[in-house]
PyMOL Python script that loads the backbone (N, CA, C, O; Angstrom):
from pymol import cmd

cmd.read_pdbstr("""\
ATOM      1  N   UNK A   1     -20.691  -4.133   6.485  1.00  0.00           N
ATOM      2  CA  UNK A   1     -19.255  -4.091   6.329  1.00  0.00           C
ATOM      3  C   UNK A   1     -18.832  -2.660   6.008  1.00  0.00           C
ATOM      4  O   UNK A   1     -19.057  -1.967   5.016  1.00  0.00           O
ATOM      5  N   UNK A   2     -18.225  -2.443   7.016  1.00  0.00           N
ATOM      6  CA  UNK A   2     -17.858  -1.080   6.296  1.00  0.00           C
ATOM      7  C   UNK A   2     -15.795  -1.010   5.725  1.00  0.00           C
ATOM      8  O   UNK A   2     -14.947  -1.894   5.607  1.00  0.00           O
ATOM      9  N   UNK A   3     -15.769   0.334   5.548  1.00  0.00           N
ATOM     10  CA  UNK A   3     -14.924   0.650   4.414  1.00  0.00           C
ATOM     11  C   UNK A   3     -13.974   1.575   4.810  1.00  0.00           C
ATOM     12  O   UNK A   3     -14.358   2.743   4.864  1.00  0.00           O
ATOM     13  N   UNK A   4     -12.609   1.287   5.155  1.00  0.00           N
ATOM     14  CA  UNK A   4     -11.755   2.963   4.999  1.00  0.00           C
ATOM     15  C   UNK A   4     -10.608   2.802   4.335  1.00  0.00           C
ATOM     16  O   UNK A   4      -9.993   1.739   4.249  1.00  0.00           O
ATOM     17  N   UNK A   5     -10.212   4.124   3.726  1.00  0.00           N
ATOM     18  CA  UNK A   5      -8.903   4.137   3.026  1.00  0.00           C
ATOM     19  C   UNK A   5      -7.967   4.015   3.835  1.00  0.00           C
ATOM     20  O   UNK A   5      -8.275   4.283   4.996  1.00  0.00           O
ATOM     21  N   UNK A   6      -6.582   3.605   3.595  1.00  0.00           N
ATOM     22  CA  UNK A   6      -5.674   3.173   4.413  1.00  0.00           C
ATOM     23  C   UNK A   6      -5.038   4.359   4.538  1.00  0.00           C
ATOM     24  O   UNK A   6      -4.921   5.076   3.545  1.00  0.00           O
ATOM     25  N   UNK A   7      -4.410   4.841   6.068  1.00  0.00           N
ATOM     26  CA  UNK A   7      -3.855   6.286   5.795  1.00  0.00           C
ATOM     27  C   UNK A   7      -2.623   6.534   5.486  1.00  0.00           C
ATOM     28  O   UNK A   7      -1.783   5.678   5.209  1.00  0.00           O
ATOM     29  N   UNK A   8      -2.446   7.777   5.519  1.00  0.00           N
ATOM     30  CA  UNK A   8      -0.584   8.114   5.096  1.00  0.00           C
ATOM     31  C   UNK A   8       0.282   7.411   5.496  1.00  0.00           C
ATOM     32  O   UNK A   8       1.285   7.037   4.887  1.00  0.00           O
ATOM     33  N   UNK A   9      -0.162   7.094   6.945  1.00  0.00           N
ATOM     34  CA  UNK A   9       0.639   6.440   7.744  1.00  0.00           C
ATOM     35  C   UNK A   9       1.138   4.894   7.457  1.00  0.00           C
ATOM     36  O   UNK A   9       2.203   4.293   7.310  1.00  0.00           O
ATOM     37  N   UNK A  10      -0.643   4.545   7.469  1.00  0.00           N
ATOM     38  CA  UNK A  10      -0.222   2.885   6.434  1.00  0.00           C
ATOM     39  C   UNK A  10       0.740   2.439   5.183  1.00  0.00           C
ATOM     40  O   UNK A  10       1.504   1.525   4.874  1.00  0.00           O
ATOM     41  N   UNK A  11       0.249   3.587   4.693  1.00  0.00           N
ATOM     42  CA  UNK A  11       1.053   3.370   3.347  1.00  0.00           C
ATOM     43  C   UNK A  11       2.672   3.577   3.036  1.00  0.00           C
ATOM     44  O   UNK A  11       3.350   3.099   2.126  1.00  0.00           O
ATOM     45  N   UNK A  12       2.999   4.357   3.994  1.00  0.00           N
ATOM     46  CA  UNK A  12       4.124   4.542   4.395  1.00  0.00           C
ATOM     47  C   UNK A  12       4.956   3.813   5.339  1.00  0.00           C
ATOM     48  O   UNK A  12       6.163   3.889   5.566  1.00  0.00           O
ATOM     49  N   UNK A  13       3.844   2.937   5.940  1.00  0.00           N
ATOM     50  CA  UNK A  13       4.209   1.340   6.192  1.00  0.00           C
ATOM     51  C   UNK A  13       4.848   0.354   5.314  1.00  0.00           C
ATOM     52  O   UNK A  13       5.917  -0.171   4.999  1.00  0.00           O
ATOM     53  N   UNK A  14       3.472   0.405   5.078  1.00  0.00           N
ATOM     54  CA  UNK A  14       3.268  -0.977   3.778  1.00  0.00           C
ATOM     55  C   UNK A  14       4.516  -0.311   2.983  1.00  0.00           C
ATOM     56  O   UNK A  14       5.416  -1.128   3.179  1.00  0.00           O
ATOM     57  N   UNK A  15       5.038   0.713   2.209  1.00  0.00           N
ATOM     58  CA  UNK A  15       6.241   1.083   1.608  1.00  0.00           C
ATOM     59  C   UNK A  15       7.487   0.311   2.035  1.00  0.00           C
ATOM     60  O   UNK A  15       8.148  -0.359   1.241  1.00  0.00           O
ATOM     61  N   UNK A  16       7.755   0.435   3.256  1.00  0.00           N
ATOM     62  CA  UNK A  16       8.792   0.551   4.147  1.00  0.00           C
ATOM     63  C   UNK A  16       8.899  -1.251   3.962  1.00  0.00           C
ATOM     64  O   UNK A  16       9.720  -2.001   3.434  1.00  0.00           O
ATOM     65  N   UNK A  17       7.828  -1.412   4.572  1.00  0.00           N
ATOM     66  CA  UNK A  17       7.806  -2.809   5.012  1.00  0.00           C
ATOM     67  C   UNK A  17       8.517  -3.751   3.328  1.00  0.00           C
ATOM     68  O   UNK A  17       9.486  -4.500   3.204  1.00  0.00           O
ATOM     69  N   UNK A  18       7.544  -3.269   2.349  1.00  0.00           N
ATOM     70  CA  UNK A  18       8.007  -3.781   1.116  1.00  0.00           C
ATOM     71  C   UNK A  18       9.280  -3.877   0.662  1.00  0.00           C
ATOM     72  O   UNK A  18       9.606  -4.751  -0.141  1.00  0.00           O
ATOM     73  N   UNK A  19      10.092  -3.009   1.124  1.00  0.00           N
ATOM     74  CA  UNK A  19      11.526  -2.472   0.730  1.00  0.00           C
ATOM     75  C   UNK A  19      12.424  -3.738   1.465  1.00  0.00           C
ATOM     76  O   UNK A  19      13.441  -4.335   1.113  1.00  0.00           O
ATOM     77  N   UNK A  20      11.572  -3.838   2.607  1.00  0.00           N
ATOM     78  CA  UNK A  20      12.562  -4.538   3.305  1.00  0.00           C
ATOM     79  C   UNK A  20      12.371  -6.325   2.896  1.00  0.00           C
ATOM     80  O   UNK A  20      13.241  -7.191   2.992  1.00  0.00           O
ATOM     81  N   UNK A  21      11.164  -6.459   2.502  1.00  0.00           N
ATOM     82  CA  UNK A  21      11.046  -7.689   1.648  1.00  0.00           C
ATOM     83  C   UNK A  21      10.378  -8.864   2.094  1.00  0.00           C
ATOM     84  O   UNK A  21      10.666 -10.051   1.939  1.00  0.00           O
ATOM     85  N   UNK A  22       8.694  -7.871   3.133  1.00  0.00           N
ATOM     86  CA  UNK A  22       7.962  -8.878   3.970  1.00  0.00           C
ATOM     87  C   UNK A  22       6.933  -9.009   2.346  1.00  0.00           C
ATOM     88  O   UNK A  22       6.809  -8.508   1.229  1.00  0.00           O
ATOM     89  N   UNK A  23       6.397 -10.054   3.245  1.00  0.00           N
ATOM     90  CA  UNK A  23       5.740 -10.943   2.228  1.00  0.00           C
ATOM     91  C   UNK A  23       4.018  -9.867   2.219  1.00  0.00           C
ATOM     92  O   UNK A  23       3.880  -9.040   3.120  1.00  0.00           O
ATOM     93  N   UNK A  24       2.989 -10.017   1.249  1.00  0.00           N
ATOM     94  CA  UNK A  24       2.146  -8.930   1.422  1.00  0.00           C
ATOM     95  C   UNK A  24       1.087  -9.321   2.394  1.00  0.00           C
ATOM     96  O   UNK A  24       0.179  -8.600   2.810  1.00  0.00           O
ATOM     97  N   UNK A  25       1.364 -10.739   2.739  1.00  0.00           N
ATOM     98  CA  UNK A  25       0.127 -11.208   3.773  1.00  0.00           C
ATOM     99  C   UNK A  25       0.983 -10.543   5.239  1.00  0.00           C
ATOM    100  O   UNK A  25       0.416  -9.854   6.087  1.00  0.00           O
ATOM    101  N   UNK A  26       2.559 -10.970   5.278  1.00  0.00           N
ATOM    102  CA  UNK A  26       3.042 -10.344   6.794  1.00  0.00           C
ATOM    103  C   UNK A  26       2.543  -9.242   6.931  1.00  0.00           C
ATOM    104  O   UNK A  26       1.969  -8.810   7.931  1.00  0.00           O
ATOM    105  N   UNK A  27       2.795  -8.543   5.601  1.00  0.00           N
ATOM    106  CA  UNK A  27       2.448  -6.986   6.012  1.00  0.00           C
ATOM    107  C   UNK A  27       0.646  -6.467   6.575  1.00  0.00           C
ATOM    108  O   UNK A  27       0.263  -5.555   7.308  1.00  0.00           O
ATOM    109  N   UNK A  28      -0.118  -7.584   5.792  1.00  0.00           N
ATOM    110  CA  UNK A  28      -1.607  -7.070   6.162  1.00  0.00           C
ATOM    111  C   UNK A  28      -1.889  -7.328   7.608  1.00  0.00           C
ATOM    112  O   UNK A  28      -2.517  -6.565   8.342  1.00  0.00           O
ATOM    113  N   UNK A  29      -1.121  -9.014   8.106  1.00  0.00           N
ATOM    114  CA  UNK A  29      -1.745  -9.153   9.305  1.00  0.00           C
ATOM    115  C   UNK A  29      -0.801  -7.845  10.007  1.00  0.00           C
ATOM    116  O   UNK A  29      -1.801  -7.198  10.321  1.00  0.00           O
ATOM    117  N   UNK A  30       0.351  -6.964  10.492  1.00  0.00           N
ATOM    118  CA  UNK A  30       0.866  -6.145  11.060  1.00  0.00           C
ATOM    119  C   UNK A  30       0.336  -4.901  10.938  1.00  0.00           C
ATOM    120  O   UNK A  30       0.711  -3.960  11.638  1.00  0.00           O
ATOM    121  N   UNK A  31      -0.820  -4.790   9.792  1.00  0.00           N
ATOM    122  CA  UNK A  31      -1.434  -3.499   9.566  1.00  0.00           C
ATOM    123  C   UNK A  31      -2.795  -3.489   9.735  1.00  0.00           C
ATOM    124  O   UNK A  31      -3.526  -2.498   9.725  1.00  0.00           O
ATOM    125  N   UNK A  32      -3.164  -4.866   9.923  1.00  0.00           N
ATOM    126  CA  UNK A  32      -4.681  -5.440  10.699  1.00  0.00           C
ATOM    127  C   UNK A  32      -5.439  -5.449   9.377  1.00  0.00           C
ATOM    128  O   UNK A  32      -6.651  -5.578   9.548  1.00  0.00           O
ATOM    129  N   UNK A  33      -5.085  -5.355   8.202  1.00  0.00           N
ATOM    130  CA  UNK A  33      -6.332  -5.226   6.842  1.00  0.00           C
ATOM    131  C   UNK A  33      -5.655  -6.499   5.948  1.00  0.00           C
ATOM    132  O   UNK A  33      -4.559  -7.054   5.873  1.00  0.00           O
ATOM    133  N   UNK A  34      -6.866  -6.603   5.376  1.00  0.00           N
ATOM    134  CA  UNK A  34      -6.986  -7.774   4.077  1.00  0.00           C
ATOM    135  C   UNK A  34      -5.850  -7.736   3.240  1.00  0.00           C
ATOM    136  O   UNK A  34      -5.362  -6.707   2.772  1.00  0.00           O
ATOM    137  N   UNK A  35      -5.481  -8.778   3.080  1.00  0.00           N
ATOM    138  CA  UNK A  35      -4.271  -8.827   2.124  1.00  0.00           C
ATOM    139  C   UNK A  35      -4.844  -8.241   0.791  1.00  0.00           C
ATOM    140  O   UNK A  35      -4.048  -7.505   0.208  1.00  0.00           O
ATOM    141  N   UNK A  36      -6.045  -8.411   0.192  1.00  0.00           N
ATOM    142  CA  UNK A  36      -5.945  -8.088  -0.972  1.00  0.00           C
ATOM    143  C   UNK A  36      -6.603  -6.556  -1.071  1.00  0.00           C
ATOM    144  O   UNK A  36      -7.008  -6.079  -2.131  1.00  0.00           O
ATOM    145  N   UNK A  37      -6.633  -5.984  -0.003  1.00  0.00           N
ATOM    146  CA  UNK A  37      -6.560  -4.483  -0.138  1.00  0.00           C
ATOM    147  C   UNK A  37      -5.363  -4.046  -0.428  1.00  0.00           C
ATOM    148  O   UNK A  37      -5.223  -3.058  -1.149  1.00  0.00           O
ATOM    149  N   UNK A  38      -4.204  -4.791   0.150  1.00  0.00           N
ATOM    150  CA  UNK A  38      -2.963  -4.730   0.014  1.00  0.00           C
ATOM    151  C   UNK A  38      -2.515  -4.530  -1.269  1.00  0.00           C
ATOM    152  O   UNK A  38      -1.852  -3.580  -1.685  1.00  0.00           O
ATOM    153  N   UNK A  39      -3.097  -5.905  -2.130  1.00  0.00           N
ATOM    154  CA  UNK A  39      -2.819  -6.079  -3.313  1.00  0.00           C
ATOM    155  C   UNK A  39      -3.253  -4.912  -4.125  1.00  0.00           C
ATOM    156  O   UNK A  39      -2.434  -4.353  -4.855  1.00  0.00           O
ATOM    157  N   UNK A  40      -4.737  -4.421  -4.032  1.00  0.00           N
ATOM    158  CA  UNK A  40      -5.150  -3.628  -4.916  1.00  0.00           C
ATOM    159  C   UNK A  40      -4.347  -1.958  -4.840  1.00  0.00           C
ATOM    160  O   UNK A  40      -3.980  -1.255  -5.781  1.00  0.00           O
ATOM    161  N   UNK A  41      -4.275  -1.728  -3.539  1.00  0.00           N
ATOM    162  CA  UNK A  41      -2.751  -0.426  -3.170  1.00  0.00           C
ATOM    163  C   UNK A  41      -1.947  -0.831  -4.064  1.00  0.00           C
ATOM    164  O   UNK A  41      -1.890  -0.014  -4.983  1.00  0.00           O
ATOM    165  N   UNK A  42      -1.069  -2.032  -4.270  1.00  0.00           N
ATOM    166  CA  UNK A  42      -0.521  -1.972  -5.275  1.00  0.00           C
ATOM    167  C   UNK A  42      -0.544  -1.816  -6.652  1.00  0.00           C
ATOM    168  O   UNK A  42       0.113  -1.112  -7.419  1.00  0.00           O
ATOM    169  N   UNK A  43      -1.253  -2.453  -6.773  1.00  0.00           N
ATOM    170  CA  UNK A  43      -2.142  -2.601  -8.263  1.00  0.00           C
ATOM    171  C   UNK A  43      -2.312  -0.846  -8.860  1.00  0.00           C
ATOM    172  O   UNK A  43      -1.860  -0.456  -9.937  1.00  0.00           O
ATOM    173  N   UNK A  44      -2.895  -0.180  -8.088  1.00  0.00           N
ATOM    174  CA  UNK A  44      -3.414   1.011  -8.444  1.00  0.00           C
ATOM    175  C   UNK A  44      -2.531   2.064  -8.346  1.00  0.00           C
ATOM    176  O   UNK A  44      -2.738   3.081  -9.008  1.00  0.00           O
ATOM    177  N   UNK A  45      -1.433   1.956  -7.509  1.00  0.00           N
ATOM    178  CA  UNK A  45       0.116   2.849  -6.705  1.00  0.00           C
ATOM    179  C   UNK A  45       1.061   2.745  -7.014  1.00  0.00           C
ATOM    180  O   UNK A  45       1.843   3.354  -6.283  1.00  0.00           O
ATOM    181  N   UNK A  46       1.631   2.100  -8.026  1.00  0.00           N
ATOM    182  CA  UNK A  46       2.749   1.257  -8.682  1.00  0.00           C
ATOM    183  C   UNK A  46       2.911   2.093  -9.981  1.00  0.00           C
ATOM    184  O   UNK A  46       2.125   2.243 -10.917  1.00  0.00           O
ATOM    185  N   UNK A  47       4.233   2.626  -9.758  1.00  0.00           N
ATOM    186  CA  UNK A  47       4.889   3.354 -10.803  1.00  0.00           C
ATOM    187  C   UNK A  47       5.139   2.029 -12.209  1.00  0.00           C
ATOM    188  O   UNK A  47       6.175   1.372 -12.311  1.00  0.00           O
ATOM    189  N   UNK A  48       4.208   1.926 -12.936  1.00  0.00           N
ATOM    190  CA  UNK A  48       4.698   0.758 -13.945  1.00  0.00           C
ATOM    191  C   UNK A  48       5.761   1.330 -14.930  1.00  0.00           C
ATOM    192  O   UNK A  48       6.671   0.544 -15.192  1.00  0.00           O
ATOM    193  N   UNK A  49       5.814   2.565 -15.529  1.00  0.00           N
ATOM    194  CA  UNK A  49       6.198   3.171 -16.917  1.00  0.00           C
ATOM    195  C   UNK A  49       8.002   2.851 -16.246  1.00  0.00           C
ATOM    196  O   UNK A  49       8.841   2.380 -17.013  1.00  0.00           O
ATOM    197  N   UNK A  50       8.334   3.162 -14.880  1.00  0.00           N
ATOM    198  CA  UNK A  50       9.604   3.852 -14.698  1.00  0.00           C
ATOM    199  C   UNK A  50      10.344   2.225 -13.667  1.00  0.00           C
ATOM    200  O   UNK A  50      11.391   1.789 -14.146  1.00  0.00           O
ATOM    201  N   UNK A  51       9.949   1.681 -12.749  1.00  0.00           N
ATOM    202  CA  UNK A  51      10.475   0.787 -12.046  1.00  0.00           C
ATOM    203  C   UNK A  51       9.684   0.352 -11.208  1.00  0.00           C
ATOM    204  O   UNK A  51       9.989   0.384 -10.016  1.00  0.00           O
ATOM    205  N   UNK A  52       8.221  -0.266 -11.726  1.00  0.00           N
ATOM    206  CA  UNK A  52       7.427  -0.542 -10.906  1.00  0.00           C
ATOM    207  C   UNK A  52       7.192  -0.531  -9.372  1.00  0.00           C
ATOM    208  O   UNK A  52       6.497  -1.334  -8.749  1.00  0.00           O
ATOM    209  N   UNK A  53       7.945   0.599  -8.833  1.00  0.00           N
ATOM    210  CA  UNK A  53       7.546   0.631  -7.218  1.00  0.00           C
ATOM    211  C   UNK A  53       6.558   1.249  -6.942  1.00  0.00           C
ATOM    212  O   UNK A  53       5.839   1.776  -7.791  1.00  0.00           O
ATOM    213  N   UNK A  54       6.365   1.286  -5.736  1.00  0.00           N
ATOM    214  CA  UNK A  54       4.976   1.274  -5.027  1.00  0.00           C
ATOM    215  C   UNK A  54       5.420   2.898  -4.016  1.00  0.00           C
ATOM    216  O   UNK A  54       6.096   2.894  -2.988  1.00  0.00           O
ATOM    217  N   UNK A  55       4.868   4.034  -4.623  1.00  0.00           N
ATOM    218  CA  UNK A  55       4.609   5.297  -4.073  1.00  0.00           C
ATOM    219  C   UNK A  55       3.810   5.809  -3.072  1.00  0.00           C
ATOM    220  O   UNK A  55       2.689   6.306  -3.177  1.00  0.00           O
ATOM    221  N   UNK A  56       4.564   5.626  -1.985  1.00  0.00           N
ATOM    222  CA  UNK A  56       3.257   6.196  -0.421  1.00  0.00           C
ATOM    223  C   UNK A  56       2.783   7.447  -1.409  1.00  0.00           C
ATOM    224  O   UNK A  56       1.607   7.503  -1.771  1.00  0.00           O
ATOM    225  N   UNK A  57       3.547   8.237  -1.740  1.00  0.00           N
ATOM    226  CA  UNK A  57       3.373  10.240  -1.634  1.00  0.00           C
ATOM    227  C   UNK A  57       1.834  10.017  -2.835  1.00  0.00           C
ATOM    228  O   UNK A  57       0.713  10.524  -2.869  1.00  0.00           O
ATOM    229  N   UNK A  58       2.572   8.991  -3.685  1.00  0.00           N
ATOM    230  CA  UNK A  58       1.617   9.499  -5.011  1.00  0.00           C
ATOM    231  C   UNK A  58       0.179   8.834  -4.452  1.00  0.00           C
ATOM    232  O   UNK A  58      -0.934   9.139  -4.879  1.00  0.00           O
ATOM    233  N   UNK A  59       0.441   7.934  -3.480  1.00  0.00           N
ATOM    234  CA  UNK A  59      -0.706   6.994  -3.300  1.00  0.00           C
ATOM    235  C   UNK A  59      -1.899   7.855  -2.292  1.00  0.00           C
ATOM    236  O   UNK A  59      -3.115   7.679  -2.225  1.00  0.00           O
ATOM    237  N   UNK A  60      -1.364   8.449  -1.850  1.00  0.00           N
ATOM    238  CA  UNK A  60      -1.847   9.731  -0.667  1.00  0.00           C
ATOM    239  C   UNK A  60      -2.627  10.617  -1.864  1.00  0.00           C
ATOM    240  O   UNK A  60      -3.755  11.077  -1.685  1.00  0.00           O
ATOM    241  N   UNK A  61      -2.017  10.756  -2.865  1.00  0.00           N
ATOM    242  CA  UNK A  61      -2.065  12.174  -3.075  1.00  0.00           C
ATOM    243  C   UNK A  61      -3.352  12.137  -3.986  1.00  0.00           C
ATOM    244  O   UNK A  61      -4.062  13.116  -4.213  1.00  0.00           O
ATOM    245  N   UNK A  62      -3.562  10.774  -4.510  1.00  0.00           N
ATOM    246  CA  UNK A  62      -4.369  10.282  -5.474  1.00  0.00           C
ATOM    247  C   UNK A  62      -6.046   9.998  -4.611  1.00  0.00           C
ATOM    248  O   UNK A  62      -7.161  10.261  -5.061  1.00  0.00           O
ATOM    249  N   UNK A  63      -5.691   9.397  -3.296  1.00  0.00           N
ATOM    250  CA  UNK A  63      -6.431   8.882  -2.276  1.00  0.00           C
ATOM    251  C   UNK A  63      -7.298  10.695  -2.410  1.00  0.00           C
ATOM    252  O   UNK A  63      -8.494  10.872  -2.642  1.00  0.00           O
ATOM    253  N   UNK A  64      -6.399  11.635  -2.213  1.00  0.00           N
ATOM    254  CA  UNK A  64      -7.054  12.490  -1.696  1.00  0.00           C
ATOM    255  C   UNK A  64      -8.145  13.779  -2.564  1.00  0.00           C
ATOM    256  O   UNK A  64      -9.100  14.528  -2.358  1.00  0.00           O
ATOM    257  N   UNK A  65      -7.120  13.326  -3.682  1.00  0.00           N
ATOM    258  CA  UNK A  65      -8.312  14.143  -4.807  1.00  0.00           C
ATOM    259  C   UNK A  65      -9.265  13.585  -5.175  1.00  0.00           C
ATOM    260  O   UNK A  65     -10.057  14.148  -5.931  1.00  0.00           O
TER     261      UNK A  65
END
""", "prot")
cmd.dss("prot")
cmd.show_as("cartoon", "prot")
cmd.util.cbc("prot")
cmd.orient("prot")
């Protein structure tokens, strides 16, 4: 089984898509990955302190260091 991070591009999907208020399974099957990779992007990307949303930029930026 192998493994990849989801790219800028995804995430800036999955953002978009969220805003607009698909459900997180619509969004996995349209992005071809596991819903609960989905989940864990969130889990880990999610501004909690300020309004719990979900940050492509920070999620990239974290992915990459």
């Amino acid at each position: 089984m192998s493994y990849t991070h989801l790219t800028s591009e995804e995430r800036y999907t999955f953002s978009t898509m969220r805003k607009q208020g698909h459900s997180i399974a619509y969004i996995a099957k349209a992005l071809d990955r596991h819903r609960s990779t989905l989940y864990r992007e969130l889990e880990r990307n999610s501004c909690n302190r300020i309004d719990c949303a979900y940050r492509p930029s920070k999620a990239q930026y974290r992915a990459l260091a």
